[in-house]
Chimera marker file (.cmm) of the C-alpha trace (Angstrom):
<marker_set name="trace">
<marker id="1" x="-34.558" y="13.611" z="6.142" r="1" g="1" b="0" radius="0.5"/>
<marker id="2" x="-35.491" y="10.093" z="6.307" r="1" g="1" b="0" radius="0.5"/>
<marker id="3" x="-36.292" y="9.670" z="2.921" r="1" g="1" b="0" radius="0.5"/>
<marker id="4" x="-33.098" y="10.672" z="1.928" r="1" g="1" b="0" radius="0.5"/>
<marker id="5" x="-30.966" y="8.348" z="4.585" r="1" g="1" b="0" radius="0.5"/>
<marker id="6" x="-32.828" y="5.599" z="3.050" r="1" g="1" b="0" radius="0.5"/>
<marker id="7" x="-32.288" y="6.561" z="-0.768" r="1" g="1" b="0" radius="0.5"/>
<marker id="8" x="-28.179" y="6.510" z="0.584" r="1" g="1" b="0" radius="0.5"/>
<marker id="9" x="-28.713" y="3.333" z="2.028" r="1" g="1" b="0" radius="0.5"/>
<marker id="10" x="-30.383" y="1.645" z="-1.065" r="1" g="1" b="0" radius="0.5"/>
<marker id="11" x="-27.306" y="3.442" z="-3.296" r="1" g="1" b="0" radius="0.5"/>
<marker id="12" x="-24.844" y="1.818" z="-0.902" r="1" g="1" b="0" radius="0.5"/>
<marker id="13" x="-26.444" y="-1.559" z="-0.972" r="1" g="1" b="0" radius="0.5"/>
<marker id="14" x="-26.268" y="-1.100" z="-4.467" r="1" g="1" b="0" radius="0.5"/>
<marker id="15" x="-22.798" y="-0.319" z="-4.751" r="1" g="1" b="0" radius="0.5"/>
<marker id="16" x="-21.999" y="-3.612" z="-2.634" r="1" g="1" b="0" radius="0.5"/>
<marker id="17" x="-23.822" y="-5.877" z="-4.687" r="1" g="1" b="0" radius="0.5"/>
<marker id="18" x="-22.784" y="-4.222" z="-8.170" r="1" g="1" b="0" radius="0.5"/>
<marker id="19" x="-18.958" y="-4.704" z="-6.818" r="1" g="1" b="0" radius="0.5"/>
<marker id="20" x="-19.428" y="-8.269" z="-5.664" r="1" g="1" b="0" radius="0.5"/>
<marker id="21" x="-20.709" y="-9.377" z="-9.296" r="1" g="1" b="0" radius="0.5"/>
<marker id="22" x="-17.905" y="-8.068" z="-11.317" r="1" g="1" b="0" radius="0.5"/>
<marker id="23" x="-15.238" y="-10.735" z="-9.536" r="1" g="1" b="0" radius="0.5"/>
<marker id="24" x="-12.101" y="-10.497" z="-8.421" r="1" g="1" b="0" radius="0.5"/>
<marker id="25" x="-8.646" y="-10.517" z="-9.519" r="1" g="1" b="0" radius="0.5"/>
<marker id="26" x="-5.661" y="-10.752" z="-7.817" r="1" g="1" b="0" radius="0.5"/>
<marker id="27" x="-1.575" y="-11.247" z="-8.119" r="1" g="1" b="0" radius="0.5"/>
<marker id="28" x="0.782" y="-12.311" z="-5.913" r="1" g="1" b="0" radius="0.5"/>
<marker id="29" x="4.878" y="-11.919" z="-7.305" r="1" g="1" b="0" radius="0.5"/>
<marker id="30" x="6.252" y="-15.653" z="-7.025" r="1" g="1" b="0" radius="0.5"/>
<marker id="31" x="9.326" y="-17.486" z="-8.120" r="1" g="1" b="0" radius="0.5"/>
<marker id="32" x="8.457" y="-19.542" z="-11.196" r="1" g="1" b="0" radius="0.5"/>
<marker id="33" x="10.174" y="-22.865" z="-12.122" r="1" g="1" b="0" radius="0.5"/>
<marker id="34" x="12.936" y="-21.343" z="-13.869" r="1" g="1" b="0" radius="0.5"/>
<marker id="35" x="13.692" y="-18.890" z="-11.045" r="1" g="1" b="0" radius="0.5"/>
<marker id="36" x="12.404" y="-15.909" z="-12.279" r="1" g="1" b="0" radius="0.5"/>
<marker id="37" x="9.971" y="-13.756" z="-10.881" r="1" g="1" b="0" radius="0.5"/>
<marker id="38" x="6.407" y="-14.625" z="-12.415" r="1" g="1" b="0" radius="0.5"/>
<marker id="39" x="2.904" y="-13.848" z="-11.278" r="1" g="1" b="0" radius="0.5"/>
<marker id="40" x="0.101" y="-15.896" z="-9.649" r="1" g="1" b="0" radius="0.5"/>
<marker id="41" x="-2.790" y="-14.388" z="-10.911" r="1" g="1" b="0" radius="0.5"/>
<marker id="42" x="-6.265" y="-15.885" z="-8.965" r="1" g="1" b="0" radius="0.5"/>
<marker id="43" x="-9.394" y="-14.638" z="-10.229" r="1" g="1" b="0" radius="0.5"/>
<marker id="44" x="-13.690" y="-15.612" z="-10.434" r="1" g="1" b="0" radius="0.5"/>
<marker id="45" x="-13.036" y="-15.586" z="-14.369" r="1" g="1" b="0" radius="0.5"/>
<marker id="46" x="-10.710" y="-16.779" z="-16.821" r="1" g="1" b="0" radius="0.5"/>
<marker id="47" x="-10.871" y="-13.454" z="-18.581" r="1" g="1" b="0" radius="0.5"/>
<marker id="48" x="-10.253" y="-11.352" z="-15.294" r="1" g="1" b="0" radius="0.5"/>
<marker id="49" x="-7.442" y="-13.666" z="-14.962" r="1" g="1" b="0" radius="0.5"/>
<marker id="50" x="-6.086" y="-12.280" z="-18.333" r="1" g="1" b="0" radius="0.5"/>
<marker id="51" x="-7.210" y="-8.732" z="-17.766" r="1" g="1" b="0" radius="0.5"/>
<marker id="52" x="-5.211" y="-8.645" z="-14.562" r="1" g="1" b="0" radius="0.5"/>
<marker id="53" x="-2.066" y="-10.293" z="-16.270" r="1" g="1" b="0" radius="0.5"/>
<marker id="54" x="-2.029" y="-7.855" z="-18.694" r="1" g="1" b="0" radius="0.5"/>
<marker id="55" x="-2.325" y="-4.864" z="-15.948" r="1" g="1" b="0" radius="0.5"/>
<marker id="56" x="0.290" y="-6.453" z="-13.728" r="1" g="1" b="0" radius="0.5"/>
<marker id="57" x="2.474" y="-6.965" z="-16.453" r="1" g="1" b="0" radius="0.5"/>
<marker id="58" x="1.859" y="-3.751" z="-18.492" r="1" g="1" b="0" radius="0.5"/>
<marker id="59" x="1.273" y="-5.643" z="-21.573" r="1" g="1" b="0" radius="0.5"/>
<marker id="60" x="2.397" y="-8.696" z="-22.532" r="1" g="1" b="0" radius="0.5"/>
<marker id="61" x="2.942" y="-11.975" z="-21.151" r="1" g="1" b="0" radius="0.5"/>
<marker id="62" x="3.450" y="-16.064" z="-21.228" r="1" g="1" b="0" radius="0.5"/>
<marker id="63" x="1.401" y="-18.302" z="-19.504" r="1" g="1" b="0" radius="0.5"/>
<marker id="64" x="3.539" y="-21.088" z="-17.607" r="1" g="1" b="0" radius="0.5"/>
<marker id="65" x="1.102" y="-23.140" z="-16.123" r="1" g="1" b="0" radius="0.5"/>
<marker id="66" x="-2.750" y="-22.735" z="-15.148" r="1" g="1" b="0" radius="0.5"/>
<marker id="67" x="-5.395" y="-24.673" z="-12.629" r="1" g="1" b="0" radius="0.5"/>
<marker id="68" x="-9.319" y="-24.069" z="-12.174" r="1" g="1" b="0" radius="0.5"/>
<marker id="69" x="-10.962" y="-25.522" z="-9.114" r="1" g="1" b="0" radius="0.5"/>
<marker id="70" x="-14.617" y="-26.015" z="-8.543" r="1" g="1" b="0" radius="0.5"/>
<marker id="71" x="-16.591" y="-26.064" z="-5.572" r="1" g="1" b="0" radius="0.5"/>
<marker id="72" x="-20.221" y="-25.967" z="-4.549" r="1" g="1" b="0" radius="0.5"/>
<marker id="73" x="-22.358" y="-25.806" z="-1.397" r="1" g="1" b="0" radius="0.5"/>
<marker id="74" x="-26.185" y="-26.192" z="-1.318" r="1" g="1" b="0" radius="0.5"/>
<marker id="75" x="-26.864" y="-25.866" z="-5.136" r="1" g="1" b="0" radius="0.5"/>
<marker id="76" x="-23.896" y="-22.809" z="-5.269" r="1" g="1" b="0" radius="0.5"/>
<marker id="77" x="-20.922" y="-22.932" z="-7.828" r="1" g="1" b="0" radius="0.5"/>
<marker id="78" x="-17.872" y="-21.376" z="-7.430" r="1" g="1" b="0" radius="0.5"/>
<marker id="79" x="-14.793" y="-21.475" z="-10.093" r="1" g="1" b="0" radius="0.5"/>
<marker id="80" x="-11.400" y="-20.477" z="-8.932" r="1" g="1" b="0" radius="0.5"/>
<marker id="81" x="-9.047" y="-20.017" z="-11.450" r="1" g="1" b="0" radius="0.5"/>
<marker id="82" x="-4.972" y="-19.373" z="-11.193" r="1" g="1" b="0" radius="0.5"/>
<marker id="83" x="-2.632" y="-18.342" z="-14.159" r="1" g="1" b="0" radius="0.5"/>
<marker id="84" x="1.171" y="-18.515" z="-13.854" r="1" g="1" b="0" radius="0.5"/>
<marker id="85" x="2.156" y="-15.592" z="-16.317" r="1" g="1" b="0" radius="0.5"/>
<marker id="86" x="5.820" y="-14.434" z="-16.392" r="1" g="1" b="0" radius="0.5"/>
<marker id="87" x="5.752" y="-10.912" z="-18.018" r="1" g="1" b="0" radius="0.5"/>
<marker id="88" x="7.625" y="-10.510" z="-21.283" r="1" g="1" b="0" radius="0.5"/>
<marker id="89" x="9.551" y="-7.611" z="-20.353" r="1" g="1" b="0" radius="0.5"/>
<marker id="90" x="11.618" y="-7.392" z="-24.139" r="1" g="1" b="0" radius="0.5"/>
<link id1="1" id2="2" r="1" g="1" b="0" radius="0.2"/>
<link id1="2" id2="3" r="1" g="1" b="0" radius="0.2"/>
<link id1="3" id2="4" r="1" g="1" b="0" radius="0.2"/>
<link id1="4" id2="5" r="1" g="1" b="0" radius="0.2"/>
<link id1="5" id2="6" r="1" g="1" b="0" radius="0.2"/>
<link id1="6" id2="7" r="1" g="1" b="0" radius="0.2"/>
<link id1="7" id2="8" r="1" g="1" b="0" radius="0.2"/>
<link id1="8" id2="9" r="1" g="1" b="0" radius="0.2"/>
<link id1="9" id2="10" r="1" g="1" b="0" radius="0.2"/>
<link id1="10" id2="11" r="1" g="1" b="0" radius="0.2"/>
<link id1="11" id2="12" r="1" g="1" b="0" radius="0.2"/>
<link id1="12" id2="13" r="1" g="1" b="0" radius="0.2"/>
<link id1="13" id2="14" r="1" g="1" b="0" radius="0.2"/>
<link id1="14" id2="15" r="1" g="1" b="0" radius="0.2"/>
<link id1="15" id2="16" r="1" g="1" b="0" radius="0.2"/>
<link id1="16" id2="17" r="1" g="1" b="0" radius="0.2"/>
<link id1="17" id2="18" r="1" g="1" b="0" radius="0.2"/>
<link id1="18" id2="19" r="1" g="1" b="0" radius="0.2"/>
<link id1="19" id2="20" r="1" g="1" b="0" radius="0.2"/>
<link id1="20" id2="21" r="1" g="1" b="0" radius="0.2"/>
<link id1="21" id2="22" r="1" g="1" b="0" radius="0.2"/>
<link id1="22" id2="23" r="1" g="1" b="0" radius="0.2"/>
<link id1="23" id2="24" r="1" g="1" b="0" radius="0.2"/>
<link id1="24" id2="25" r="1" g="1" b="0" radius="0.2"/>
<link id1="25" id2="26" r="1" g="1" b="0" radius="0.2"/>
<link id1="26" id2="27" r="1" g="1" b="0" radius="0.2"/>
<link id1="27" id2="28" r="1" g="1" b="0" radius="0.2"/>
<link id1="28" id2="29" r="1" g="1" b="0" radius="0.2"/>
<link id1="29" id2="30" r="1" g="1" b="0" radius="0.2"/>
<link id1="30" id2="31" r="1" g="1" b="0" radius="0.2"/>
<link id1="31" id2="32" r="1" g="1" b="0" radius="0.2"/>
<link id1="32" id2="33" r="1" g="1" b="0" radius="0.2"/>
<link id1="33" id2="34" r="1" g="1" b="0" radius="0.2"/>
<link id1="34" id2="35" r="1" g="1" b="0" radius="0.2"/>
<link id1="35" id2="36" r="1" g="1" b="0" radius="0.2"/>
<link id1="36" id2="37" r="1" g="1" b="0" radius="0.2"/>
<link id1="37" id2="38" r="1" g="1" b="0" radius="0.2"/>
<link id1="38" id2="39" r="1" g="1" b="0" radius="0.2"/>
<link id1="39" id2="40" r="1" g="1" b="0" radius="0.2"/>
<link id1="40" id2="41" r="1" g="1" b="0" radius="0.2"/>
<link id1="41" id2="42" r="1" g="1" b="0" radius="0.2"/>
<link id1="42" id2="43" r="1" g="1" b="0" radius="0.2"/>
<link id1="43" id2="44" r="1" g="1" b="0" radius="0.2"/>
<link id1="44" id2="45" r="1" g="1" b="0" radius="0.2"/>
<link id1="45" id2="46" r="1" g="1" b="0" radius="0.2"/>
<link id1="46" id2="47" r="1" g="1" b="0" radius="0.2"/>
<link id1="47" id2="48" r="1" g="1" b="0" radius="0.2"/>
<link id1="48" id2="49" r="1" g="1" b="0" radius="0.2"/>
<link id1="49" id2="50" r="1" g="1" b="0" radius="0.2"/>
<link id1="50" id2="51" r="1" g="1" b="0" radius="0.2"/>
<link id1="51" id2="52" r="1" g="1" b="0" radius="0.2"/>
<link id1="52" id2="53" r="1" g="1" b="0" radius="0.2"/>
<link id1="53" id2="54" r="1" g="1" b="0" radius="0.2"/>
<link id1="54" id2="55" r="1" g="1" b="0" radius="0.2"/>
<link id1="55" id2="56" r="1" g="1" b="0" radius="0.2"/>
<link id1="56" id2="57" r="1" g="1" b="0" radius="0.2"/>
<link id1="57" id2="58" r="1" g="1" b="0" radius="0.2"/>
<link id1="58" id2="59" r="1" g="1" b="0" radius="0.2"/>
<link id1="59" id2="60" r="1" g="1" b="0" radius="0.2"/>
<link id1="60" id2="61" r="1" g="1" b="0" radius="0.2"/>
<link id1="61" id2="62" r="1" g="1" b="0" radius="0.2"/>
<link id1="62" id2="63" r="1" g="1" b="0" radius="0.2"/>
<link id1="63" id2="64" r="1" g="1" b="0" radius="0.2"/>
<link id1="64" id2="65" r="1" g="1" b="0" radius="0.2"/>
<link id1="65" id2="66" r="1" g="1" b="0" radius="0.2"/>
<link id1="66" id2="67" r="1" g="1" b="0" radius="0.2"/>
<link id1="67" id2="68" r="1" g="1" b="0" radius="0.2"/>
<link id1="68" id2="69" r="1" g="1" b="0" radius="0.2"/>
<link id1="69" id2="70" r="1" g="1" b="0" radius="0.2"/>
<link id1="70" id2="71" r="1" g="1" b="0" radius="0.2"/>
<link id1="71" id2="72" r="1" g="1" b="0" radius="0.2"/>
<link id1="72" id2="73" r="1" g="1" b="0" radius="0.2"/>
<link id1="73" id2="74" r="1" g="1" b="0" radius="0.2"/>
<link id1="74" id2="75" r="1" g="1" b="0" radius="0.2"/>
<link id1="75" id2="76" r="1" g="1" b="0" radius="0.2"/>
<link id1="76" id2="77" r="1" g="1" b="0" radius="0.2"/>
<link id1="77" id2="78" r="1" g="1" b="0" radius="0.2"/>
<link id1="78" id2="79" r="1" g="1" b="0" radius="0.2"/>
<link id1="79" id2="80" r="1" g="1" b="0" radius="0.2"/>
<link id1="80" id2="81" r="1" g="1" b="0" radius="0.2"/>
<link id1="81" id2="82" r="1" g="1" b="0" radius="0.2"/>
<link id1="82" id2="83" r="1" g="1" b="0" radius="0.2"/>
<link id1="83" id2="84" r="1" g="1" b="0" radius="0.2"/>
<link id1="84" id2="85" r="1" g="1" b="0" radius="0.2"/>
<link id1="85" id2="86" r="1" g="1" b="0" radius="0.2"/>
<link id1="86" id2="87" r="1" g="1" b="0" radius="0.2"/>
<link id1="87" id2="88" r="1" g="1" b="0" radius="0.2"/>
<link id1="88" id2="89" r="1" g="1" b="0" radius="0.2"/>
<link id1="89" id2="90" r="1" g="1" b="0" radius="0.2"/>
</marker_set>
């Protein structure tokens, strides 16, 4: 019985860690410079940023503006990049 709590335990553990390395992608609806709804799409990677463009807008889309920030604590990096997309919805 306790050999199989722990197996459960090392496949949840797993499951944590496996989900923190793919990243994360999300998009918040926003009013874009022309005053049209766009999307703010944050994300760990440029291409997850463009994955979760193309999800949120079910296809295409234009790019209005984009920003990457970099940060780093005791030897870590971390890259935060934003997309402005507005959906192409012709």
């Amino acid at each position: 019985m306790k050999l199989e709590k722990s197996a459960n335990m090392i496949w949840i553990a797993a499951i944590f860690v496996f989900g923190s390395l793919v990243g994360c992608a999300t998009a918040t609806p926003i009013i874009g410079p022309d005053g049209t709804e766009n999307q703010l799409i944050s994300c760990d990677s440029v291409q997850l940023c463009y994955e979760k463009a193309r999800e949120v807008c079910g296809g295409t889309y234009k790019i209005v503006n984009t920003n990457s920030e970099t940060s780093g604590v005791n030897g870590t990096l971390n890259i935060q990049t934003k997309l402005l997309v507005k959906c192409d919805r012709s």
